[in-house]
C-alpha positions as CSV (number, residue, x, y, z in Angstrom):
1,X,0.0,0.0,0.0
2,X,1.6,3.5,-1.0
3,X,0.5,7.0,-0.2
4,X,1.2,9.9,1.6
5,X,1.6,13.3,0.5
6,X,3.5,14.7,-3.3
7,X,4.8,18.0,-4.5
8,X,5.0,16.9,-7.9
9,X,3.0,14.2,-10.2
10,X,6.4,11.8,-10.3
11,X,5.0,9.1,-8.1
12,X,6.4,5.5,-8.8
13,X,4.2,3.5,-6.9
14,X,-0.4,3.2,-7.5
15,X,-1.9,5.0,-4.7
16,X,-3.7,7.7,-3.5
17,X,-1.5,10.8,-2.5
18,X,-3.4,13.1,-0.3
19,X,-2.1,17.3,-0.1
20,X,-4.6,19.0,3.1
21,X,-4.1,22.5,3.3
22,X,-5.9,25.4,4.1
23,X,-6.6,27.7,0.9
24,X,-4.0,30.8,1.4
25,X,-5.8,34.0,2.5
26,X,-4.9,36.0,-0.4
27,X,-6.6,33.2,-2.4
28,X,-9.1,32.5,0.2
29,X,-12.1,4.9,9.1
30,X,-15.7,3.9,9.1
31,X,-13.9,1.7,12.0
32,X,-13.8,4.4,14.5
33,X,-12.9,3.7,18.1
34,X,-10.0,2.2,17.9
35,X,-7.1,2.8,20.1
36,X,-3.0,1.3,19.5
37,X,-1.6,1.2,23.1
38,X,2.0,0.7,23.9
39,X,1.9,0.8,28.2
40,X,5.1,-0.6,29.2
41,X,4.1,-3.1,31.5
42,X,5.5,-6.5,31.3
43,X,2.6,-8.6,31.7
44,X,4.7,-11.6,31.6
45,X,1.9,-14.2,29.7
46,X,0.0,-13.0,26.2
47,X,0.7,-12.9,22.8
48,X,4.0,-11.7,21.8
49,X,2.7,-8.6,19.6
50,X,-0.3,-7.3,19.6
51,X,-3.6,-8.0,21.1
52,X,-6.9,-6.7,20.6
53,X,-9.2,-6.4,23.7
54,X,-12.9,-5.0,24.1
55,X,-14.4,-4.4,27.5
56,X,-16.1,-8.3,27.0
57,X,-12.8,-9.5,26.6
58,X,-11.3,-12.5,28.8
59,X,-8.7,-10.0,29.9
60,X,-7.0,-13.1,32.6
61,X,-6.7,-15.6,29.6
62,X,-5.8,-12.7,27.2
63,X,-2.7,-10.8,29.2
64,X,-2.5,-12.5,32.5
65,X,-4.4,-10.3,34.9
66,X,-8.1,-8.7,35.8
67,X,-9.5,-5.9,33.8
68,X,-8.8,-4.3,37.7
69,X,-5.8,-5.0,38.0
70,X,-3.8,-2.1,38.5
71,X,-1.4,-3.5,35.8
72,X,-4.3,-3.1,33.4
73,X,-5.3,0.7,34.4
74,X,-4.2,2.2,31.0
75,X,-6.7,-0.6,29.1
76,X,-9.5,-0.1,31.7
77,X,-8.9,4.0,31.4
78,X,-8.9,3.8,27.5
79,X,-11.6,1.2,26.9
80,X,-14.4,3.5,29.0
81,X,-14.5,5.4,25.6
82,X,-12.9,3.1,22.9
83,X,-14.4,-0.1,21.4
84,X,-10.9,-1.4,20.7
85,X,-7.8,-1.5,22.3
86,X,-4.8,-3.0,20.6
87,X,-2.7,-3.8,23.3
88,X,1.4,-3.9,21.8
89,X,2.5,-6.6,24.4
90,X,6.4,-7.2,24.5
91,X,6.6,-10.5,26.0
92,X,9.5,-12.6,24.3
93,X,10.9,-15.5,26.6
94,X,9.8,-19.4,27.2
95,X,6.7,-20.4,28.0
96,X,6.3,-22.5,31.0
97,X,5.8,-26.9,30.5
98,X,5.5,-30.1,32.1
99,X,6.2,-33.6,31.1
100,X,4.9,-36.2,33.1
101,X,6.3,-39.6,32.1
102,X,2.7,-40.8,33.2
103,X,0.5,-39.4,31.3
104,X,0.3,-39.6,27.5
105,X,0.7,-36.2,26.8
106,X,3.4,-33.2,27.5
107,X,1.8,-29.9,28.3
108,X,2.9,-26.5,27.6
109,X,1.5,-23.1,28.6
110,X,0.0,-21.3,25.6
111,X,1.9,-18.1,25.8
112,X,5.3,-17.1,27.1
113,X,5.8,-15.7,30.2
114,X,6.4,-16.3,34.2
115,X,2.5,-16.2,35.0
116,X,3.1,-19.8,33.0
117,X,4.2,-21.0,36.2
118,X,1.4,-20.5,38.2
119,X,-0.8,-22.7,35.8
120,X,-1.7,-26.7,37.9
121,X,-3.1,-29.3,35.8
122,X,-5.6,-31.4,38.2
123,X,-6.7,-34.7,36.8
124,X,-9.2,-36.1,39.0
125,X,-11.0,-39.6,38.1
126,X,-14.6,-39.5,38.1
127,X,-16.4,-40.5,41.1
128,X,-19.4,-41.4,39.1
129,X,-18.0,-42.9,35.8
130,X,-14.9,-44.7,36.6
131,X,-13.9,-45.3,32.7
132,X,-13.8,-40.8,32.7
133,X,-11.1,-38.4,34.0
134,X,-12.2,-34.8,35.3
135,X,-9.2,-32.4,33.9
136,X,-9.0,-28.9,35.0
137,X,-6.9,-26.0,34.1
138,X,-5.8,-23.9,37.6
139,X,-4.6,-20.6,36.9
140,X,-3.1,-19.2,40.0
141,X,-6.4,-20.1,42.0
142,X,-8.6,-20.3,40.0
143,X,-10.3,-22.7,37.9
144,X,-10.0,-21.8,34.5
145,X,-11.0,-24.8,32.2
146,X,-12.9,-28.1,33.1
147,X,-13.3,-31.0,30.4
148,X,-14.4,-35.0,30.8
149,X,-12.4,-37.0,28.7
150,X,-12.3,-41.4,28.8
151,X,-9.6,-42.8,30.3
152,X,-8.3,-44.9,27.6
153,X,-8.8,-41.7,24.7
154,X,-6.1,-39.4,25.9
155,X,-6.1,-38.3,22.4
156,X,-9.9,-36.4,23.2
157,X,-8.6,-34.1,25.2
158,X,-8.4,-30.3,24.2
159,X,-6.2,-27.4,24.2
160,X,-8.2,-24.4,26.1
161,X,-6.9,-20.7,26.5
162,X,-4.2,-21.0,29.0
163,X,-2.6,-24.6,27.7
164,X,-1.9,-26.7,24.8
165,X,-1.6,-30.2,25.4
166,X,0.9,-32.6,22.6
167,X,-0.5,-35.9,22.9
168,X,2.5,-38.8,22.9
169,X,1.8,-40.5,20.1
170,X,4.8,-43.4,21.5
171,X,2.9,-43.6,24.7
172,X,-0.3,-45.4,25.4
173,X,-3.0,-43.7,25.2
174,X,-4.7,-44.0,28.8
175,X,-4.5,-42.0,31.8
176,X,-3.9,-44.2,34.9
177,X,-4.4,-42.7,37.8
178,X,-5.6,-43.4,41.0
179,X,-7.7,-41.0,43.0
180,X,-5.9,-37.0,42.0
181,X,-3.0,-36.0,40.2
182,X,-1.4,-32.7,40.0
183,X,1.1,-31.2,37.6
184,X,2.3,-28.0,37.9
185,X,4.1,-26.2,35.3
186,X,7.3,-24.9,35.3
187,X,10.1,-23.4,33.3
188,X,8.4,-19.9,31.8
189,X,10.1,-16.8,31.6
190,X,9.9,-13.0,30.7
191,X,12.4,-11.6,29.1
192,X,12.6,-8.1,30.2
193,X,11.9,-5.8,27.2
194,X,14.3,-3.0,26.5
195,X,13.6,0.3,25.1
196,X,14.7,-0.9,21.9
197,X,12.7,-3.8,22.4
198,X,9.4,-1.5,22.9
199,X,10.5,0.9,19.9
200,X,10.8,-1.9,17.3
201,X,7.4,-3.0,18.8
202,X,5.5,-0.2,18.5
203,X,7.1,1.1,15.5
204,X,5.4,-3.0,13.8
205,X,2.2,-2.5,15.0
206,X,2.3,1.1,13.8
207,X,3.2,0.3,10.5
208,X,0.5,-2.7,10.1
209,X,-2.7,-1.8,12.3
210,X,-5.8,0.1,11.8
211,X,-6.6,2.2,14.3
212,X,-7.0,6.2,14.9
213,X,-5.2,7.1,17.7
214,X,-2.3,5.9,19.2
215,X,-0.7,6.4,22.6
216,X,2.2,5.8,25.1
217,X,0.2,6.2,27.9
218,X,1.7,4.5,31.2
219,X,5.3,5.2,30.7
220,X,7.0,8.2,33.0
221,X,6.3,11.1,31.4
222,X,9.9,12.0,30.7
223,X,10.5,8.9,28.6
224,X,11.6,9.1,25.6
225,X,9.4,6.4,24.5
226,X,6.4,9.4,23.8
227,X,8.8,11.2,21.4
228,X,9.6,8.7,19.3
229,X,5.6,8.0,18.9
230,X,5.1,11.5,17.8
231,X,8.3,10.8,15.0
232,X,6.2,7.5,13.8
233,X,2.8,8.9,13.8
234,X,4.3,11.7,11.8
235,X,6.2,9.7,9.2
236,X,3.1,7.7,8.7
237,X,0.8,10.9,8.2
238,X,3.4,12.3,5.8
239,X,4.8,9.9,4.4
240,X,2.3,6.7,4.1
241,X,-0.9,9.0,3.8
242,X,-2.4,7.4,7.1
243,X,-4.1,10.0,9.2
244,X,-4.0,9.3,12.7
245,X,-2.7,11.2,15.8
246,X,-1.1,10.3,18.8
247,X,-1.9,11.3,22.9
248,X,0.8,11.4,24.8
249,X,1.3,12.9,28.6
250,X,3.1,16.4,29.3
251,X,6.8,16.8,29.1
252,X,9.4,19.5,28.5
253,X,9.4,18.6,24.7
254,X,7.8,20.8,22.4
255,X,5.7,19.3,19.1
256,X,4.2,22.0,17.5
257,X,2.4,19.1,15.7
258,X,-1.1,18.4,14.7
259,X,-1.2,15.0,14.9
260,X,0.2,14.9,18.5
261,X,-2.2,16.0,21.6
262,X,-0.5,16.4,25.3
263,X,-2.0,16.1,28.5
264,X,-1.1,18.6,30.8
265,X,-2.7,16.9,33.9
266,X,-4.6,14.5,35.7
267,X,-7.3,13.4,37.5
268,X,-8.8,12.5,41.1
269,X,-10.9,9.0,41.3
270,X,-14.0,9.5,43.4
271,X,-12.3,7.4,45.6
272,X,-9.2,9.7,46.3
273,X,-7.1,7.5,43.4
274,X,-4.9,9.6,41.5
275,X,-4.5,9.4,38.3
276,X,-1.6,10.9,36.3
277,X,-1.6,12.9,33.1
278,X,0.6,9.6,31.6
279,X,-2.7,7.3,32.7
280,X,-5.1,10.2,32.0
281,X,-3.5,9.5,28.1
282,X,-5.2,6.5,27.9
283,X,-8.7,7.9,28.8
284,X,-8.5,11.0,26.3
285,X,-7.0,8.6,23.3
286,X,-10.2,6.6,23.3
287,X,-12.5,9.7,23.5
288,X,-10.6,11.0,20.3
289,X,-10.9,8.0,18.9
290,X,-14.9,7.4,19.4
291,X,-16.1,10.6,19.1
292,X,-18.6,11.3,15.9
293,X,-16.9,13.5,13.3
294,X,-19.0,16.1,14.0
295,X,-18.8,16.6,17.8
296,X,-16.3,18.3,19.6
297,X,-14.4,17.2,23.1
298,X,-14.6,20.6,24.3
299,X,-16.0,20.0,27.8
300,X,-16.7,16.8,27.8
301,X,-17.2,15.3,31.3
302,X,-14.6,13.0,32.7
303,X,-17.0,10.8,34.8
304,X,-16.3,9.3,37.6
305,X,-13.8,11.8,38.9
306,X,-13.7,14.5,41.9
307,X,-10.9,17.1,40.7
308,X,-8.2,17.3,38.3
309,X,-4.9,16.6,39.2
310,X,-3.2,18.8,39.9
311,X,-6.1,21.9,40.3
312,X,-4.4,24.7,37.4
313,X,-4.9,28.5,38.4
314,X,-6.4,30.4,35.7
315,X,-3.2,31.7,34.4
316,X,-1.5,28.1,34.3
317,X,-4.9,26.9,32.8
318,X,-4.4,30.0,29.8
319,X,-0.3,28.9,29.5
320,X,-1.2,25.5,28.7
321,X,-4.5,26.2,25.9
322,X,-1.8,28.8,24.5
323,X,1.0,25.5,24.4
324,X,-1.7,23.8,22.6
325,X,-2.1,21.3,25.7
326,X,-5.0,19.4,26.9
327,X,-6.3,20.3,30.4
328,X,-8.5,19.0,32.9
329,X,-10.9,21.5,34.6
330,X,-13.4,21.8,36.9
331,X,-16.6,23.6,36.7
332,X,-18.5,24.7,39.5
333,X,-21.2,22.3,39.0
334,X,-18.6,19.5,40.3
335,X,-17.2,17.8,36.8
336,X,-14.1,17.7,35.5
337,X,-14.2,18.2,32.1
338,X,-11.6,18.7,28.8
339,X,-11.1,22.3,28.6
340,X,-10.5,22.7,24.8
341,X,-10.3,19.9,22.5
342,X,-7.2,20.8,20.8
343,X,-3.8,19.8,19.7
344,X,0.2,21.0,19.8
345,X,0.5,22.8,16.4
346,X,0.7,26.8,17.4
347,X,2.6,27.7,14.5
348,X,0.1,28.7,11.7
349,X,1.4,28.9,7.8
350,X,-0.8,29.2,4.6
351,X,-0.8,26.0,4.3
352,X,-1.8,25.0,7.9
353,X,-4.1,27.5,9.5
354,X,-5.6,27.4,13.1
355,X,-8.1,24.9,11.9
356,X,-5.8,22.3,12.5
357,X,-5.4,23.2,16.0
358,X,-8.1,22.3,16.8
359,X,-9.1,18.3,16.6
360,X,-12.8,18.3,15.7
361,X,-11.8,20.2,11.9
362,X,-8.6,18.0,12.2
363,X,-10.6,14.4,12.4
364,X,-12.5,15.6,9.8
365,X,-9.9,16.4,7.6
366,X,-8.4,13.1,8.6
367,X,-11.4,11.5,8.2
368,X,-11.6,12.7,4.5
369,X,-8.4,12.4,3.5
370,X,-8.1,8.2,4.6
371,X,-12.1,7.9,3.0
372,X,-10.8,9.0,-0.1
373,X,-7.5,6.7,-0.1
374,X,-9.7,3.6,0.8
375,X,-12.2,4.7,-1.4
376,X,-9.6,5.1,-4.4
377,X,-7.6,2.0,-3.2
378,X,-10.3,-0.6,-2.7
379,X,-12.6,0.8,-6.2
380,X,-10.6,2.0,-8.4
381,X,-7.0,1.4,-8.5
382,X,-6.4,-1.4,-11.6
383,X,-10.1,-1.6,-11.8
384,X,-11.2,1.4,-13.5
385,X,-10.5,2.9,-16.8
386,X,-8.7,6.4,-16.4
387,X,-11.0,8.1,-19.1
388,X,-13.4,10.3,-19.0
389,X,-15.7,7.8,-17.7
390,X,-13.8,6.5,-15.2
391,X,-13.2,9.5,-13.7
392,X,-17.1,11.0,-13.8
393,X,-17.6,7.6,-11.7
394,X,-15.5,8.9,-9.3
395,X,-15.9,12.3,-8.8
396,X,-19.6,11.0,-8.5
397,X,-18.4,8.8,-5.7
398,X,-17.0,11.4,-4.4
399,X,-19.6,14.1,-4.6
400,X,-22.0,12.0,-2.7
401,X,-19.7,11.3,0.5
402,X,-18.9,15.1,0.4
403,X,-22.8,15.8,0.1
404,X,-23.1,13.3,3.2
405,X,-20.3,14.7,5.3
406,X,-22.7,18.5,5.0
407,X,-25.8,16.3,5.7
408,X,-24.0,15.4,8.8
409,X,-22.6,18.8,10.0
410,X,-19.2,17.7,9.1
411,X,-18.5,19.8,6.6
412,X,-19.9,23.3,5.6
413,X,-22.0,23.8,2.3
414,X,-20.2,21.7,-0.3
415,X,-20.5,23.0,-4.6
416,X,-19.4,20.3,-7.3
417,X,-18.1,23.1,-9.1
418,X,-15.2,22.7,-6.4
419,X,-14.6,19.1,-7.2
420,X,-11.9,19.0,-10.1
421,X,-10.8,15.5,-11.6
422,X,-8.9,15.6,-14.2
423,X,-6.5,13.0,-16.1
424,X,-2.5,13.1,-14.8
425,X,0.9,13.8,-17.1
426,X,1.1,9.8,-17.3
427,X,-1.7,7.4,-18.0
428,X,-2.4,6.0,-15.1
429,X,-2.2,9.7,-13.2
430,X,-5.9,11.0,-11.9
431,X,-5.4,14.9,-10.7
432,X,-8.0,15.4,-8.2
433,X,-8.6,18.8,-6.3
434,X,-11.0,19.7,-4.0
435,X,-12.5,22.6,-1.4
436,X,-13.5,21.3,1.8
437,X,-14.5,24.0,5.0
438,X,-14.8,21.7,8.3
439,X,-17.1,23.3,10.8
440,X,-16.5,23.4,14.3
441,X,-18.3,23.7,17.8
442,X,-19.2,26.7,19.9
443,X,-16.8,27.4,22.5
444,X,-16.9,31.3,23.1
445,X,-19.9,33.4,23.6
446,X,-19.3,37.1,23.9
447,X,-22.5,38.7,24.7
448,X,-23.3,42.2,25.3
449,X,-26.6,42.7,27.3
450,X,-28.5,46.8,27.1
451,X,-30.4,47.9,29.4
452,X,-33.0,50.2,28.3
453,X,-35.3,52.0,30.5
């Protein structure tokens, strides 16, 4: 798949190259709620890349622990808004095993990882059928897997979540036992993931997963980790034509970036729990990566919190909406809410105005920007004649997801006559230009009351 931005018509590769800018003054993922999360916590059991979880999900077979675990706070944070979270899980090592020379099979934990250790195999014969054996799957304490199998077809029995078990094809195939037997499995290790580790990571599941919003949140918010999220969710905007942005807590570094949004602080549990602006991440990338195209996060309640963390004074509250940063508020009513839904980039040019401060106008630009490459990618691309045909088909495509986008407050007023496609220098080239105005929220009221008498 190619894409990303051109300054001249001398692309090699078939794709859609996407230019977004605002018109100088002179000259005037239908998958949506999907959040990449990289929270550097060695889980120590899970799948060795990435893994997707919902709020159904069987978080303790998935990655080891309880959805409330504290381990598992960045998830928990992000999935209260998100649908998806694609958890980047760095866990390289052995996984844990046992060989029992009496029974007819070997067994081997499913995943890597010390928590493989803590897994018991109880086989228990059946108190009411003598020819059955009762197997179940302890994890830690708790039993996770329960099956029947015959006593002389050791070959019935089947893998679950948390095992796999290689039946010994040079061994009979019966289980003789007498009364219980446990096997506990040993062996599994973590290897302990460097920051090298977690780069080359990240930087994968960046390069092959579909998601909107990606974020470091978890790490100390000095690590460098955060940086080097912004560099890749950069390279792939510009250079790979994927539009998506990244959340990342407050630190000393400067982005001036679009695509990047910094939290400045954090929040107060209702039960005196703080939570930090590097957790506090987690919660704000799956609100900007749920919320409708046409809505704004502009004080949107943080439920389930008492105060932000730390309280900002007005003037620290005004530094930090002039730095671009996300804030936490509170409003006399009792909620905490986001102050302004915006993003890093303060440095306005002609060809990126203050619309792309702020992240409503900036998902919907995104959102147009990767419709159009799907759209050109999945219907058109080797399929469709470039003639004048071809291209009528789809500039009407594309007329009627612009005419949508204004049916949906998206967009302002949209005229065809704006819509130019046009064929290329080369034969295969389509030249396609467009005007687009994204519309934004209220957020300032100035009102001026006379009294009359």
């Amino acid at each position: 798949m190619a894409g990303g931005t051109f300054s001249a018509y001398n692309k090699v590769r078939p794709g859609a190259y996407i230019n977004v800018k605002s018109a100088k003054p002179a000259i005037t993922d239908n998958n949506r709620g999907t959040v990449l999360l990289l929270n550097g916590v060695n889980y120590g059991w899970g799948n060795n890349g990435v893994i997707t979880l919902t709020s159904d999900s069987d978080f303790k077979a998935l990655i080891g622990v309880s959805v409330h675990d504290a381990s598992a706070i960045t998830i928990s944070e992000a999935l209260k808004n998100a649908t998806y979270v694609k958890l980047v899980n760095v866990n390289a090592g052995t996984p844990a095993s046992a060989n029992d020379s009496s029974l007819p099979f070997n067994i081997k934990a499913r995943y890597a990882g010390a928590k493989g250790n803590d897994i018991t195999i109880d086989l228990v014969q059946s108190i009411t059928n003598q020819s059955s054996v009762i197997v179940k799957t302890i994890f830690g304490t708790e039993v996770v897997d329960t099956q029947i199998i015959p006593v002389d077809h050791a070959e019935k029995i089947q893998d679950n979540d948390y095992v796999t078990f290689g039946v010994d094809a040079s061994k009979a195939q019966s289980i003789s036992i007498s009364g219980e037997k446990s096997v506990r499995l040993s062996g599994g290790n973590s290897t302990t993931a460097t920051s090298d580790a977690q780069f080359n990571a990240l930087s994968q599941a960046l390069q092959t997963e579909q998601f909107q919003v990606a974020t470091t949140a978890g790490f100390d918010e000095a690590d460098k980790i955060h940086g080097l999220l912004a560099q890749l969710v950069e390279d792939l905007r510009n250079n790979q034509g994927y539009k998506v942005t990244a959340v990342v807590p407050y630190s000393t570094t400067e982005y001036d970036n679009e695509a990047v949004s910094v939290i400045e602080n954090g929040v107060i549990y209702e039960d005196g729990t703080i939570v930090t602006p590097s957790i506090a991440s987690a919660w704000f990338a799956g609100k900007s990566a749920s919320v409708p195209f046409n809505q704004s996060l502009t004080y949107v309640k943080y439920d389930g919190v008492q105060a932000p963390y730390p309280a900002k004074s007005q003037e620290q509250i005004i530094k930090a909406l002039n730095a671009g940063h996300i804030v936490f508020t509170a409003r006399r009513d009792g909620s905490v809410v986001i102050e302004q839904d915006i993003n890093t980039l303060t440095t306005f040019t002609d060809s990126k105005s203050s619309q792309f401060h702020k992240n409503r106008e900036l998902r919907a630009l995104d959102e147009i920007a990767n419709h159009i490459e799907n759209l050109f990618e999945n219907g058109y691309i080797g399929q469709v004649t470039n003639n004048d045909d071809g291209r009528n088909l789809l500039k009407s495509s594309v007329t009627v997801y612009f005419k949508q986008l204004v049916a949906d407050g998206i967009i302002g007023d949209f005229d065809q006559a704006d819509l130019a496609i046009a064929k290329g220098n080369a034969d295969d080239t389509v030249v396609m230009t467009y005007s687009v105005t994204p519309v934004d929220s209220m957020e300032k009221l100035y009102n001026t009351i006379t009294v009359t008498r």
